[in-house]
C-alpha positions as CSV (number, residue, x, y, z in Angstrom):
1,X,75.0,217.5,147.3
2,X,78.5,216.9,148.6
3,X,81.1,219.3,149.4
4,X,83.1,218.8,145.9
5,X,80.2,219.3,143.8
6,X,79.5,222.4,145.2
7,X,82.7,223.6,145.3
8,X,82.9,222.5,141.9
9,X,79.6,224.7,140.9
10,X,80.9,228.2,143.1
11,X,84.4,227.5,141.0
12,X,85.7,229.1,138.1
13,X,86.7,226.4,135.9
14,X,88.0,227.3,132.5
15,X,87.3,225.2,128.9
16,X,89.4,225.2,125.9
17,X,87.2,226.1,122.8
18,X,88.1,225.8,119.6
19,X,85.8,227.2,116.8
20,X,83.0,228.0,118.8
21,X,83.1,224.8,120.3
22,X,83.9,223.4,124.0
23,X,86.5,220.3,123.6
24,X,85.3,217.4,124.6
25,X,86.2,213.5,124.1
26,X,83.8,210.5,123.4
27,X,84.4,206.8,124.1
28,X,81.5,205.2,125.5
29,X,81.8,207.7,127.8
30,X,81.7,211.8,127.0
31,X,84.3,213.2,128.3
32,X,84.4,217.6,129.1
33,X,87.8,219.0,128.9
34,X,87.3,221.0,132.2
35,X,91.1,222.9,134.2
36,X,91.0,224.6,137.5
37,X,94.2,226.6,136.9
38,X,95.5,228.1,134.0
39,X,98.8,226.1,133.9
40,X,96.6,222.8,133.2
41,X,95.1,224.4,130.0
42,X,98.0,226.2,128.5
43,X,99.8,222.8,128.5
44,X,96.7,221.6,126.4
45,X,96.4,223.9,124.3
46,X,100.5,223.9,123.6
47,X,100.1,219.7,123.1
48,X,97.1,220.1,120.8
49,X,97.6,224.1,119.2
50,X,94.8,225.3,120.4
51,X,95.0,228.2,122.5
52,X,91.6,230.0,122.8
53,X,89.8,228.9,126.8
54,X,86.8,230.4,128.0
55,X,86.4,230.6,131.8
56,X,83.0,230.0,133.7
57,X,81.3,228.6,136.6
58,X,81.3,224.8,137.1
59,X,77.5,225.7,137.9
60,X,76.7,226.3,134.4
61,X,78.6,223.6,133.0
62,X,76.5,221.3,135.1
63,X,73.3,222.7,134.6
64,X,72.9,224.3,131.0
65,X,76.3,222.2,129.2
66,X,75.9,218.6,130.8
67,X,72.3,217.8,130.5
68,X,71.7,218.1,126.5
69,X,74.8,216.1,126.3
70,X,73.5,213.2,128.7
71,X,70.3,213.4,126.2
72,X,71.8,211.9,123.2
């Protein structure tokens, strides 16, 4: 595993959400709204009105979020 990744899964990341729901992009490729800092997603959330972010570990992301996704 290389140095980023892990860093990446020991990190706490944070997600906007809105209804329930993590925000995420499609276009041939899925895309995860994912910030490292809080500055990144309060500028999202002001550009799109959504406010509500949930913070967790990039390790859960990558194992319980990204692999039903990659599935469909």
């Amino acid at each position: 595993m290389s140095d980023e990744v892990g860093e990446f899964r020991r990190s706490e990341v944070l997600v906007p959400v809105v209804e329930g729901s993590l925000v995420s992009a499609a276009g041939g490729v899925r895309w995860l709204f994912v910030c490292t800092d809080d500055a990144a997603p309060a500028r999202f959330a002001a550009a799109r009105g959504e406010a509500e972010r949930v913070a967790v570990y990039g390790a859960r992301l990558l194992d319980r979020v990204v692999p039903p996704v990659t599935a469909l």
